[in-house]
C-alpha positions as CSV (number, residue, x, y, z in Angstrom):
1,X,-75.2,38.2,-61.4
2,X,-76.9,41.0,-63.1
3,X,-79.3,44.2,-62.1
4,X,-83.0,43.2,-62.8
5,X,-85.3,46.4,-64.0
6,X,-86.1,47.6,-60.7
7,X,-82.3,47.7,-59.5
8,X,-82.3,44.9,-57.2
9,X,-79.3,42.5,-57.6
10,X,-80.0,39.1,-59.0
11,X,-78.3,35.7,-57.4
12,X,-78.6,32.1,-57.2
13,X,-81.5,30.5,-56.5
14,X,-82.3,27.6,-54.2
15,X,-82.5,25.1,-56.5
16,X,-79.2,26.5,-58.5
17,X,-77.3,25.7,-55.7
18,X,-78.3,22.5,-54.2
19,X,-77.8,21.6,-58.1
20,X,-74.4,22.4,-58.3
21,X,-73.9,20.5,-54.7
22,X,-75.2,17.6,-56.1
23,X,-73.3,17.6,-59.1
24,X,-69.9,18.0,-56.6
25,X,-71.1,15.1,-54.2
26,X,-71.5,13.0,-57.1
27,X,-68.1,13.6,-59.1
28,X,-66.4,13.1,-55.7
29,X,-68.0,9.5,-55.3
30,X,-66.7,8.7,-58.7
31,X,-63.5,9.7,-57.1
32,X,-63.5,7.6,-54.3
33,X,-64.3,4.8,-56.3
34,X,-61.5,5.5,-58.6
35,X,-59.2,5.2,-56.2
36,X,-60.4,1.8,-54.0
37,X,-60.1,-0.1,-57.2
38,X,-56.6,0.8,-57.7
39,X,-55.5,0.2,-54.2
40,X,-57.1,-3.1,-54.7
41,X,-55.2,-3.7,-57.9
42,X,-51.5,-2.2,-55.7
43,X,-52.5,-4.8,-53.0
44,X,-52.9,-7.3,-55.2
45,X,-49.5,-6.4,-57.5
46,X,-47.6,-6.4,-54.0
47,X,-48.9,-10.0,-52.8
48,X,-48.0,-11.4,-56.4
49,X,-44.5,-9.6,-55.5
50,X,-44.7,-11.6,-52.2
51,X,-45.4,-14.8,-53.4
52,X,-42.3,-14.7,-56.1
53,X,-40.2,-13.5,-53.3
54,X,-41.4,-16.5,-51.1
55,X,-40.9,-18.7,-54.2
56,X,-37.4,-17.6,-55.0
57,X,-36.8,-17.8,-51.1
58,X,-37.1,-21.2,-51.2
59,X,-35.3,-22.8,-54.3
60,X,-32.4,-21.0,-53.5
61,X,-32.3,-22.6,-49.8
62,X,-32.7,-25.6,-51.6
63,X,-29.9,-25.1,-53.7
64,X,-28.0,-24.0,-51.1
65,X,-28.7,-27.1,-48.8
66,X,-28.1,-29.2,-51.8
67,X,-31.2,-31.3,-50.7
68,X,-34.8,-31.5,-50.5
69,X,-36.9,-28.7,-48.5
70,X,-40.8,-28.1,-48.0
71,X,-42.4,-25.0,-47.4
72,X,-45.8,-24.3,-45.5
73,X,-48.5,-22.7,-46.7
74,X,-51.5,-21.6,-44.6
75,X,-54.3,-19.9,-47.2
76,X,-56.3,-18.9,-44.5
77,X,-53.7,-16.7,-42.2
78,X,-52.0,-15.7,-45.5
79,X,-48.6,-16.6,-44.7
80,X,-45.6,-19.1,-46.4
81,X,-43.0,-20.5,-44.1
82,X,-39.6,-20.9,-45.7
83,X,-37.4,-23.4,-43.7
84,X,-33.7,-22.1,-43.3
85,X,-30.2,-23.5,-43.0
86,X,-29.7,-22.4,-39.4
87,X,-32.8,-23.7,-38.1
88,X,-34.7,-20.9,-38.2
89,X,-38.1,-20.0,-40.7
90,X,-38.5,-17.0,-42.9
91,X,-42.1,-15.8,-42.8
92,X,-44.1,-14.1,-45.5
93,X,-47.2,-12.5,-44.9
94,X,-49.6,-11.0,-47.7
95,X,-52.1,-7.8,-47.0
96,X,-55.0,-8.6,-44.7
97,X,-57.1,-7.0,-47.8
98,X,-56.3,-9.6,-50.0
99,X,-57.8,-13.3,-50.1
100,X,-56.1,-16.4,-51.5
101,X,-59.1,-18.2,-53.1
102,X,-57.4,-21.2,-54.2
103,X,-53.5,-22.7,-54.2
104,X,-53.8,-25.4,-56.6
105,X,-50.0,-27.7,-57.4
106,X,-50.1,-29.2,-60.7
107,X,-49.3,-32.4,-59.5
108,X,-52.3,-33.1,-57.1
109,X,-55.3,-30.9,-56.2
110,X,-54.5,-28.8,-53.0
111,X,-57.4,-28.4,-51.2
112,X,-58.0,-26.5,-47.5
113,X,-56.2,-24.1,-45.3
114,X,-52.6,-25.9,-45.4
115,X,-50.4,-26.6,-49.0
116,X,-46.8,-28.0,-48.5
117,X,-44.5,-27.5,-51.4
118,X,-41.4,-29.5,-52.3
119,X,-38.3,-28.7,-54.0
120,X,-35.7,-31.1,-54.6
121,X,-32.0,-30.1,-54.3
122,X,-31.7,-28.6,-57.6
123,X,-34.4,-26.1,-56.9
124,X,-37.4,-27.3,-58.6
125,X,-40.7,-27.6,-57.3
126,X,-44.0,-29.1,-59.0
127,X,-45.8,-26.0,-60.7
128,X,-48.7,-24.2,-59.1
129,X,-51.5,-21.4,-59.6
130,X,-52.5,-18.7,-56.8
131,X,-55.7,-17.2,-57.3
132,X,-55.9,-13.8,-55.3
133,X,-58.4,-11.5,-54.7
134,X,-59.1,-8.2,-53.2
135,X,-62.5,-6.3,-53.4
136,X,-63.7,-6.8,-56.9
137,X,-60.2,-7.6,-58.7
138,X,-59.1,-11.1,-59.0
139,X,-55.5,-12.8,-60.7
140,X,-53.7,-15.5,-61.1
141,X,-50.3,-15.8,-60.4
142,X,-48.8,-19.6,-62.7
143,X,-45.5,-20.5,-61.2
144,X,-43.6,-22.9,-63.2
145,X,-41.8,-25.3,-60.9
146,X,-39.0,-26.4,-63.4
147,X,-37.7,-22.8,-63.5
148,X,-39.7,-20.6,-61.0
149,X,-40.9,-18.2,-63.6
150,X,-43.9,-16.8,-63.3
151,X,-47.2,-15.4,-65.5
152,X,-50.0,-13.5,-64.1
153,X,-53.2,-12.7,-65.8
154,X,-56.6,-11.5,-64.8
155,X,-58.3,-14.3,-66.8
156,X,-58.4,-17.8,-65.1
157,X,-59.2,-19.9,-68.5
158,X,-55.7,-18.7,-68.9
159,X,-54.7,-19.7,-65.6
160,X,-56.3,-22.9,-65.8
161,X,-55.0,-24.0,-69.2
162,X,-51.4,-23.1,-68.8
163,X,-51.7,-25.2,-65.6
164,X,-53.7,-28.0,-67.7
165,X,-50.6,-28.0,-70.2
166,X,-47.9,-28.4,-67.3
167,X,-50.1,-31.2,-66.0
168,X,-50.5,-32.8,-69.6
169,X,-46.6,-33.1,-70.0
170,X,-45.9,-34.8,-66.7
């Protein structure tokens, strides 16, 4: 602010200020959106995590039993039913934010609400692919029945051609 000729002060005008305002309002939206991408990427990172923890779950109760087990999996209430030793079930639940779009075994095309996967007593399993999603971020999560290891990748012609290759060599 400085003195004009006559004395009086000088300030901000009207239009100065809603300027500045607008500027803020629009940096902060930038903000926000910053930060709902990355919680959809974290939700996303933690139902991968879930899905390998449901995964490892159940070979080694199949190894353990020394026989034949089948899980339950319900794509539409997000959950995967692990049957244990005492009778009882182990549930895993993934975020309410993220979708399973598709649960696809390499041995046969999964289709609807309900997938059943077997592993034999040694703890193998037929390989599968998970596609997730949450807001505008997708993955795939390739789980290798023969050994439980797992890729993810953002790109499903990845995906799709690892899964192709498994199915190729059957």
């Amino acid at each position: 602010m400085t003195k004009t000729r006559d004395g009086r002060i000088r300030g901000f005008t009207l239009i100065e200020l809603i300027v500045v305002l607008v500027i803020i309002a629009m940096l902060s939206g930038l903000v926000v959106l910053s930060v709902g991408s990355t919680m959809d990427r974290h939700r996303l990172s933690q139902a991968v995590e879930t899905i390998e923890a449901f995964d490892m779950r159940l070979r080694r109760e199949a190894r353990a039993w020394r026989q034949p087990i089948s899980a339950k999996v319900n794509t539409q209430s997000k959950t995967m039913v692990v049957p244990q030793a005492d009778g009882s079930e182990r549930l895993f639940q993934l975020h309410q934010r993220v979708d399973v779009l598709s649960w696809r075994l390499a041995t046969r095309r999964s289709g609807g609400r309900q997938v059943e996967i077997a592993v034999d007593g040694d703890g193998r399993s037929s390989s599968y692919v998970v596609e997730l999603g949450g807001g505008k971020s997708r993955v795939w999560l390739v789980v290798l029945g023969g050994s439980g290891q797992t890729f993810v990748t953002p790109r499903q012609d990845e995906a799709r051609g690892l899964l192709t290759l498994l199915e190729s060599e059957k």
